[in-house]
N, C-alpha and C positions, 0 to 999 in steps of 0.2 A: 527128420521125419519121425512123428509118433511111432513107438512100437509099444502097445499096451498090451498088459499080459491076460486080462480080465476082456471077457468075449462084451460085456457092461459097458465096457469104458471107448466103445466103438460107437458113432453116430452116423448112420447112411444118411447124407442131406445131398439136398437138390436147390443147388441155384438157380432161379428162376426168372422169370419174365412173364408179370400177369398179362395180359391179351385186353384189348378194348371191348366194349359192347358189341362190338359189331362181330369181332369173332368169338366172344361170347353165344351168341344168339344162333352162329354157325354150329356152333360144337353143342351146343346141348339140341338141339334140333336133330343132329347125328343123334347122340346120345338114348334120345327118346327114342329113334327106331331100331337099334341095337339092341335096345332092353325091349323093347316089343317082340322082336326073332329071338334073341336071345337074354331070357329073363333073368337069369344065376349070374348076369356081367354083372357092374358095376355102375353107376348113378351118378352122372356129375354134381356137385352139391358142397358143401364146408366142410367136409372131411376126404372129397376129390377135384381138388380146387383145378380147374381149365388152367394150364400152365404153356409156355415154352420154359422146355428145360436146357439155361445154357451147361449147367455142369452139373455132372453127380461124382461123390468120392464118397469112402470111408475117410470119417477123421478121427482124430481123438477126442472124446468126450468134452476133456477136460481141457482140451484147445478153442472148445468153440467160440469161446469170447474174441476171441485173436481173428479166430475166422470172419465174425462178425464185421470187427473193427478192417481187416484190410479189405474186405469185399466191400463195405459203406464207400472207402477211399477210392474206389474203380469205378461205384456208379456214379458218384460226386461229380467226376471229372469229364463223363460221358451224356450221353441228355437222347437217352433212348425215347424219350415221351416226344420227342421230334422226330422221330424216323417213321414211314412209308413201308410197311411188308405187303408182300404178297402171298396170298394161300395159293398152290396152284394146282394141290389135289389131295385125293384119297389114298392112304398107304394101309398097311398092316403089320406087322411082327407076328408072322406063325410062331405058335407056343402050344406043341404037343396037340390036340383035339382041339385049339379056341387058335382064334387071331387075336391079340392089342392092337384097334385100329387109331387113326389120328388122322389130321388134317395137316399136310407138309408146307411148309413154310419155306418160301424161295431163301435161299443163303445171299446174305451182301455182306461186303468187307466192314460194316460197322459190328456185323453179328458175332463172324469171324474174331475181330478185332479184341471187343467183349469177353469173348467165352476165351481168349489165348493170354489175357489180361489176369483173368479170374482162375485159370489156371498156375500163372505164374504165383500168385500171393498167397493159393492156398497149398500152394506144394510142398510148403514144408510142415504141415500140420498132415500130410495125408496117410493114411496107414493103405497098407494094400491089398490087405483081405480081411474082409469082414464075413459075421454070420447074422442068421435071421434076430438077433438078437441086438442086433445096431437098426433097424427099423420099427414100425408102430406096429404093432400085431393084435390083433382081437383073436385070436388064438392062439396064442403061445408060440409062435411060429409057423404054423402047420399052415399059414394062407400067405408066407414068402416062398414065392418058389425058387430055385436053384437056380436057375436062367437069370432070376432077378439080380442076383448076389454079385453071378459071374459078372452081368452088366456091369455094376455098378463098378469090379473092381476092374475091371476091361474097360472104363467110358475115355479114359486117356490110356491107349493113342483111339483106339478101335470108334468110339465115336466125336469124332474130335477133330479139328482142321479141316482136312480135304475130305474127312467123313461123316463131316454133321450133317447133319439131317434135322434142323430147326423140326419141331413140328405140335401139336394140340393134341393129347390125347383123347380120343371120344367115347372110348369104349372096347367092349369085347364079343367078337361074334365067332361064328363057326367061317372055317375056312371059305365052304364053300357060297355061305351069303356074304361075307366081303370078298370074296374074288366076282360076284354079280353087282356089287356096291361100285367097285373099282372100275367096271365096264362103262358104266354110267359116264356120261357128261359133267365135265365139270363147270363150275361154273368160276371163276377166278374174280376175286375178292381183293381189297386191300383193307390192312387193319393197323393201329401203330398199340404198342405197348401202352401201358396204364400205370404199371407200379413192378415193385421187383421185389423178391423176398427167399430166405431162406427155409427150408421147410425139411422137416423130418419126414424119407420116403416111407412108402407103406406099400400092401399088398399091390401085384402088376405097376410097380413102378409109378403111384399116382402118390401127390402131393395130400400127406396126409395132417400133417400136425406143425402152425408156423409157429419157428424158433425166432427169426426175425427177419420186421419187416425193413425195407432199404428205402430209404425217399429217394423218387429221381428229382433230378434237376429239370426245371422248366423255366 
């Protein structure tokens, strides 16, 4: 396991799984009414790419090439661009005055399968506590929050196995209009992946800057 001495030489990334058009069109649809209630969130777009995140860690900088190389070897072997998901509602992540809300992703044993895969191969490049300085920041830190950090270095076990929670992120509102968002009917969707990539996280845990992308197999 990395242990770097220099707060530099840490890389908070997110392995991912891009979403098709169809859940595309879901999540920025969210998206636009989030920023309408609540204007100060965030914008889905090329610097907050619509993701499922199967994994986040701190690694070592200076491992990422390795990371690269065994994470290519896991989607190689799998063929996510053939699987069937289901969205099958509205969540949130309370964070102090705002929610991170998303669109939840039913869990299947290929997703499972996936993200217990992409754990094993990067586990020995992973460091375990990182600072706002292993993400992308447009202000020097001051727009990572602390909750973020903890995440990332908590995602194994805390979000992981029996505790993922596949999901789209869509944005950020106040408590109280996504707890009126989540009352709502859902309407349940299917969508399948489209491509998969590594990406360096950024502010509220959104996909902000790809290090690289993964071809799937079809």
């Amino acid at each position: 396991m990395s242990n770097p001495e220099r707060p530099d030489s840490v890389t908070a990334i997110d392995i991912l799984l891009h979403p098709d058009d169809i859940m595309l069109e879901h999540a920025r649809a969210v998206n636009a009414r989030l920023i309408d209630a609540y204007p100060d969130g965030f914008t889905l777009d090329a610097a907050h790419q619509p993701h499922i995140t199967m994994l986040q860690r701190f690694v070592g900088t200076a491992d990422l090439d390795k990371v690269y190389a065994a994470s290519e070897i896991v989607f190689a072997s799998e063929n996510p661009a053939t699987w069937t998901l289901r969205a099958v509602k509205h969540y949130y992540i309370p964070s102090g005055p705002i929610g991170l809300a998303g669109i939840v992703v039913e869990p299947t044993e290929d997703l499972l399968r996936l993200q217990q895969r992409l754990i094993d191969v990067t586990s020995p490049y992973t460091v375990a506590v990182g600072t706002a300085a292993a993400f992308v920041s447009a202000q020097d830190g001051r727009d990572i929050q602390e909750s973020l950090i903890q995440y990332v270095s908590n995602f194994v076990p805390d979000s992981s196995g029996d505790k993922f929670n596949p999901h789209v992120s869509t944005g950020v509102g106040t408590p109280a209009y996504l707890d009126e968002m989540l009352a709502e009917p859902f309407e349940v969707f299917t969508f399948s992946p489209a491509g998969a990539a590594i990406y360096q996280l950024g502010t509220f845990g959104t996909a902000q800057k790809e290090l690289k992308a993964l071809p799937l197999t079809r």
